[in-house]
ZALO-26386 format. One record per residue (C-alpha): residue in three letters; x, y negated, z. Coordinates in steps of 0.02 Angstrom, whole numbers, plus 50000, padded with zeros to 5 digits. Layout:
N
alaXYZ/...
END
This chain:
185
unk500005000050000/unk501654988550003/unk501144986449817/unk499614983449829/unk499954967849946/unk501294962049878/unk500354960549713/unk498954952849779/unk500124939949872/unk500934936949701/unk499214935149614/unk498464921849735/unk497534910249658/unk498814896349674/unk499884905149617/unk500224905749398/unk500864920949383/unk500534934949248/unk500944953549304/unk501064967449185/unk501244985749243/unk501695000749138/unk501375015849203/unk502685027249115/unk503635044349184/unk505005041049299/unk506325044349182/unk505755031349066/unk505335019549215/unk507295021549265/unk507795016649077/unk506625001549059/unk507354994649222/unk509214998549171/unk509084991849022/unk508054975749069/unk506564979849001/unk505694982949154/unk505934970649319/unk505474981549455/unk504855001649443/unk504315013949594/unk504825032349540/unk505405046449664/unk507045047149744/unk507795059649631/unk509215057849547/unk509335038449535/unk510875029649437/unk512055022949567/unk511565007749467/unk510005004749533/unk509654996849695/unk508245006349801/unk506865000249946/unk505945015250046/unk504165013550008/unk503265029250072/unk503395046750066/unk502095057449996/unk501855074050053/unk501445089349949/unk500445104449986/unk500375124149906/unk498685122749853/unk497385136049769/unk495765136849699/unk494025141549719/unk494195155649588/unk495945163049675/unk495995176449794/unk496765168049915/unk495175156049933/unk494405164250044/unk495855173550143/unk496375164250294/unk498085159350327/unk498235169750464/unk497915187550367/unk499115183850217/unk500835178550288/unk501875167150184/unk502965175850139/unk501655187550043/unk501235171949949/unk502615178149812/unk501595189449767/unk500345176949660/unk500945169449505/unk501365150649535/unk501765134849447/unk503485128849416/unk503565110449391/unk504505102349271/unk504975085649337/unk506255079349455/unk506215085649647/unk507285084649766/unk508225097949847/unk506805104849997/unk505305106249852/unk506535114649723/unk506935125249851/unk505145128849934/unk504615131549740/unk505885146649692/unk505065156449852/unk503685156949750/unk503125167449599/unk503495156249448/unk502675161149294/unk501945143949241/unk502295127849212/unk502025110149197/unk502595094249147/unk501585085049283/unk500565083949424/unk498895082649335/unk499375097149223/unk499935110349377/unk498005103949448/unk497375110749315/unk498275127649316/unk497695127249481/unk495825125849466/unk496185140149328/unk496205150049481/unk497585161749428/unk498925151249522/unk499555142249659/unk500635126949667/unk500965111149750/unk500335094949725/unk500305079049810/unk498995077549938/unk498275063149845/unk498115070549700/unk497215085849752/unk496185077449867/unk494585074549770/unk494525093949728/unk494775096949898/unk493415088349936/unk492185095449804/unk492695111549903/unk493555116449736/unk495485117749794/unk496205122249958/unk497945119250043/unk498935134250083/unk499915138850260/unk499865119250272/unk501205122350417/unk502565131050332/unk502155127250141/unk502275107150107/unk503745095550067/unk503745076850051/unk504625065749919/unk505015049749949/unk504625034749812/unk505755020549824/unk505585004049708/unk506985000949597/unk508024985949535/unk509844982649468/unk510964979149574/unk511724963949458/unk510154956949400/unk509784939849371/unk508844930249484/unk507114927449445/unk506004917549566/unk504234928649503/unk505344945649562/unk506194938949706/unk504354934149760/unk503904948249749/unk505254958349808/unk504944948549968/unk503074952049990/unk503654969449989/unk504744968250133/unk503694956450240/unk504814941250218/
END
C-alpha cells in the first residue's frame, strides 16, 4: 500500500503531475529502468543488477494450494503428511524465485509448468495439480470455496518486492517526490 499512497500524494490535486504505469514482467521492468526508460519499477528481489538501487516494500507470502476437483480437497492436513504431497503432480514455475521457494518447489512433483502466476492458477483449478501462488492471487478462489491452501504451516514461502532505481540517476523533482512519499519523508 506504500504505492498506493505515495501515488495518491503525488496525484493531489495541486499537484500537475502526469503518472504513467506499465505493468510489464520483471525482467522487462529491470531493463526499462536500466536503460532509462522506466523511472521507478517494483519487481521481486531476485536476481537484481548490482546496478539498481532497492527499497523493501513488502513481502508477499505464497501458499501450496489445490483445487476443488483434487483429491487432496477434501483430505485434511492432518491425514496426508507433507511429505506425501510428492506424490501429486505439481507446477513448476517459470519465473525468478529466490532460493527458499526454488527449494520448497523441487520437494514437489513437477510435471507442469508455467510462465506466471495466473497461468499455475489455472493448472490449479484443473484439479490435477498443486502449486503455490501468492495468497493474493488465490484469494478470490479461495473464497468461492474453489481452491484451498495446503499444510499452510510447513508449505509457504514469502518473496520480497523491492522498488527499483539506478543508482546514478539524474535527479528529477516528480521521482524524488515520489521516492519520498514512499518512505514517509
Amino acid at each position: 500500500m506504500d504505492v498506493t499512497h505515495a501515488l495518491a500524494a503525488l496525484t493531489a490535486p495541486h499537484h500537475e503531475v502526469t503518472v504513467h504505469i506499465h505493468m510489464e514482467p520483471s525482467d522487462a521492468v529491470i531493463r526499462g529502468v536500466m536503460d532509462g526508460h522506466l523511472h521507478v519499477g517494483v519487481v521481486p528481489a531476485v536476481n537484481l543488477p548490482t546496478s539498481l538501487e532497492t527499497r523493501l516494500l513488502y513481502e508477499e507470502p505464497s501458499y501450496l494450494y489445490c483445487s476443488a476437483g483434487h483429491p487432496l480437497f477434501s483430505v485434511p492436513d492432518d491425514a496426508e503428511s507433507a511429505a506425501q504431497l510428492a506424490r501429486y503432480p505439481a507446477i513448476r514455475p517459470r519465473y525468478p524465485l529466490p532460493e527458499s521457494a526454488r527449494q520448497a518447489h523441487e520437494a514437489l512433483n513437477l510435471q507442469a509448468s508455467a510462465s506466471d502466476r495466473e497461468g499455475a492458477a489455472f493448472l490449479i483449478l484443473s484439479g490435477r495439480f498443486i502449486g503455490f501462488l501468492p495468497e493474493h492471487v488465490a484469494e478470490q478462489w479461495v473464497a468461492a470455496g474453489k481452491m484451498r491452501a495446503l499444510h499452510t504451516a510447513t508449505q509457504h514461502y514469502r518473496i520480497p518486492f523491492v522498488l527499483i532505481t539506478r543508482h546514478d540517476r539524474r535527479p528529477n523533482r516528480v521521482v524524488d517526490a515520489f521516492l519520498g512519499f514512499i518512505s514517509g519523508t
